[in-house]
Backbone as numpy.savetxt, mean C-alpha at the origin, in Angstrom:
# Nx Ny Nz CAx CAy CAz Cx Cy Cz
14.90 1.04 -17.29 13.76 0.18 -17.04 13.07 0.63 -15.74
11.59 0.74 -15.45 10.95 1.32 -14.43 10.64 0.53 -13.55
10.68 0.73 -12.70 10.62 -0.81 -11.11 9.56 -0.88 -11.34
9.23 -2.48 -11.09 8.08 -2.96 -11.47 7.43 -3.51 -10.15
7.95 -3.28 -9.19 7.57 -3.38 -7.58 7.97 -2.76 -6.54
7.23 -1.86 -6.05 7.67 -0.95 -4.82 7.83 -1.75 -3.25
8.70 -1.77 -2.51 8.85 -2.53 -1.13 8.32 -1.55 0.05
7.52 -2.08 0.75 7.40 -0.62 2.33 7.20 -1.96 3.28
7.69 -1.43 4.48 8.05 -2.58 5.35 7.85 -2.07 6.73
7.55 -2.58 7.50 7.41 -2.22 8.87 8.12 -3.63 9.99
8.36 -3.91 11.14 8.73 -4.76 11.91 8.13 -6.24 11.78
7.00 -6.06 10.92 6.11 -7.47 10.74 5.77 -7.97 9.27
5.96 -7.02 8.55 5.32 -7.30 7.30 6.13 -6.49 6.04
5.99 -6.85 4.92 5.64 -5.94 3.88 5.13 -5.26 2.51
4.79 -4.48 3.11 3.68 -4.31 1.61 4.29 -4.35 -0.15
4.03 -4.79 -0.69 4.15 -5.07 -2.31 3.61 -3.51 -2.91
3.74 -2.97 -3.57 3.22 -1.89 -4.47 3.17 -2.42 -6.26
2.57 -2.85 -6.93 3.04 -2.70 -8.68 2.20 -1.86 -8.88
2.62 -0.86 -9.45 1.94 0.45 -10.13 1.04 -0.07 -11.30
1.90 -1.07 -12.23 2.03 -1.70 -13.39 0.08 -1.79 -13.34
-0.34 -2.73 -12.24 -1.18 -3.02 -11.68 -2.25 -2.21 -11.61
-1.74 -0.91 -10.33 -2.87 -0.05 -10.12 -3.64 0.54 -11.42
-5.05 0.43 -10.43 -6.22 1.22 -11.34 -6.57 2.30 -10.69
-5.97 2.57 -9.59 -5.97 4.02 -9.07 -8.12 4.51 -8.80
-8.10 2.90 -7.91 -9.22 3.01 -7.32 -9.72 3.94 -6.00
-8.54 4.41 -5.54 -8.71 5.70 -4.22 -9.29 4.19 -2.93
-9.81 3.28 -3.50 -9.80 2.46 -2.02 -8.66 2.14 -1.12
-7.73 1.66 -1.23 -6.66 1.94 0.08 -6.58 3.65 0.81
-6.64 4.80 -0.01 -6.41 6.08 0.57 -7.40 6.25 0.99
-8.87 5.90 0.98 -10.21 6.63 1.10 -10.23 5.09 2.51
-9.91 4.63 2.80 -10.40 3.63 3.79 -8.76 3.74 4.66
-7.43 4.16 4.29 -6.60 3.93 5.75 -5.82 5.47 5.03
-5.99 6.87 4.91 -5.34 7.77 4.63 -4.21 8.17 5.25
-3.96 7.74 6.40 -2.62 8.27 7.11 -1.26 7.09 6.43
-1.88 5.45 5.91 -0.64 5.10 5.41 -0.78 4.98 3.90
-1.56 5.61 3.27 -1.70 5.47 2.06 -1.93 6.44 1.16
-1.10 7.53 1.43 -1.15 9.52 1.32 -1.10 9.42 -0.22
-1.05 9.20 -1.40 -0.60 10.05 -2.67 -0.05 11.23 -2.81
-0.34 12.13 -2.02 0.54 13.46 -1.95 1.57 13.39 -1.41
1.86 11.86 -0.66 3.47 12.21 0.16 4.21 11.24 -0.54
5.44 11.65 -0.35 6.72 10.85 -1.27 7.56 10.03 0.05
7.68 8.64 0.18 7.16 7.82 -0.43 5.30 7.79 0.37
4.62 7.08 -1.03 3.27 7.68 -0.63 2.62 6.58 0.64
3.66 5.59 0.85 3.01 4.52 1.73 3.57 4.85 2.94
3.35 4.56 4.23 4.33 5.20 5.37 3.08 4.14 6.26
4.21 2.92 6.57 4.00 1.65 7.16 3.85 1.81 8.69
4.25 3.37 9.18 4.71 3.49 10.71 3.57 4.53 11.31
2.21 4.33 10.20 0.89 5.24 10.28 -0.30 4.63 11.10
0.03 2.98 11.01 -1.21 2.05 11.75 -0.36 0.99 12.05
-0.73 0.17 12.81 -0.71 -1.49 12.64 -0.99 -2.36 11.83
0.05 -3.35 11.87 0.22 -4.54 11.14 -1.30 -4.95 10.64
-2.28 -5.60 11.38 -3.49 -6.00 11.26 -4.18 -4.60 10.66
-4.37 -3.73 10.88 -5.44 -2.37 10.12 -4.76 -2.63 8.63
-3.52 -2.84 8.60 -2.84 -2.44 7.11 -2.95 -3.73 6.13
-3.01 -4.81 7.01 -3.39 -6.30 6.17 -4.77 -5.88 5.73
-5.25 -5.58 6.64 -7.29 -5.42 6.17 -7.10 -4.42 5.02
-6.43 -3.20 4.96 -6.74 -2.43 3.89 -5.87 -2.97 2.69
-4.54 -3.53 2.86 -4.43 -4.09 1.46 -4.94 -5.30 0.83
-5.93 -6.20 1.88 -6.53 -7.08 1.01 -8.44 -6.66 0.46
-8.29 -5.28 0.44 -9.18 -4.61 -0.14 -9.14 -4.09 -1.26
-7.76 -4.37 -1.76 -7.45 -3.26 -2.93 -7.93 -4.32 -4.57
-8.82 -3.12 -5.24 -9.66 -4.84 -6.01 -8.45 -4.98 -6.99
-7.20 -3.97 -7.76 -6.64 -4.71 -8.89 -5.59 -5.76 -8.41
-5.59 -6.01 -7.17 -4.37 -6.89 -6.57 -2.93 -6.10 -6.64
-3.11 -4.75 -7.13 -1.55 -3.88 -7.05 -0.94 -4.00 -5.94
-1.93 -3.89 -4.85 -1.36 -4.00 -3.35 -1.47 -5.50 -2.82
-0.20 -6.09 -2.45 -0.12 -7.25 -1.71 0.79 -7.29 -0.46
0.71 -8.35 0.17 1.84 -8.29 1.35 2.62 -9.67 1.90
3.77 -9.76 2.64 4.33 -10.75 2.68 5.24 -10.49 4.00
């Protein structure tokens, strides 16, 4: 069975991933590219910006794939 939610976490927060979700709109990578790489494995890397830059770019993402908690 294929995970149906990816975890990335930093000291304050953490980000939600469902692929299930993505529409592979390039808006999170085209607006914060250092934590939101596709070419790097894992492709999120929480230790690229701050807490607040990374809330703003995942409540940009329009299919709701990206959330945080």
């Amino acid at each position: 069975m294929p995970v149906s939610t990816h975890h990335y976490s930093n000291e304050d927060i953490t980000v939600l991933w469902q692929p299930a979700l993505c529409k592979h709109s390039g808006i999170c990578f085209k607006g914060l590219a250092p934590v939101f790489d596709h070419g790097r494995k894992p492709w999120i890397d929480m230790s690229q910006s701050t807490t607040p830059v990374i809330v703003e770019q995942v409540k940009k993402c329009p299919s709701g794939a990206l959330s945080f908690c």
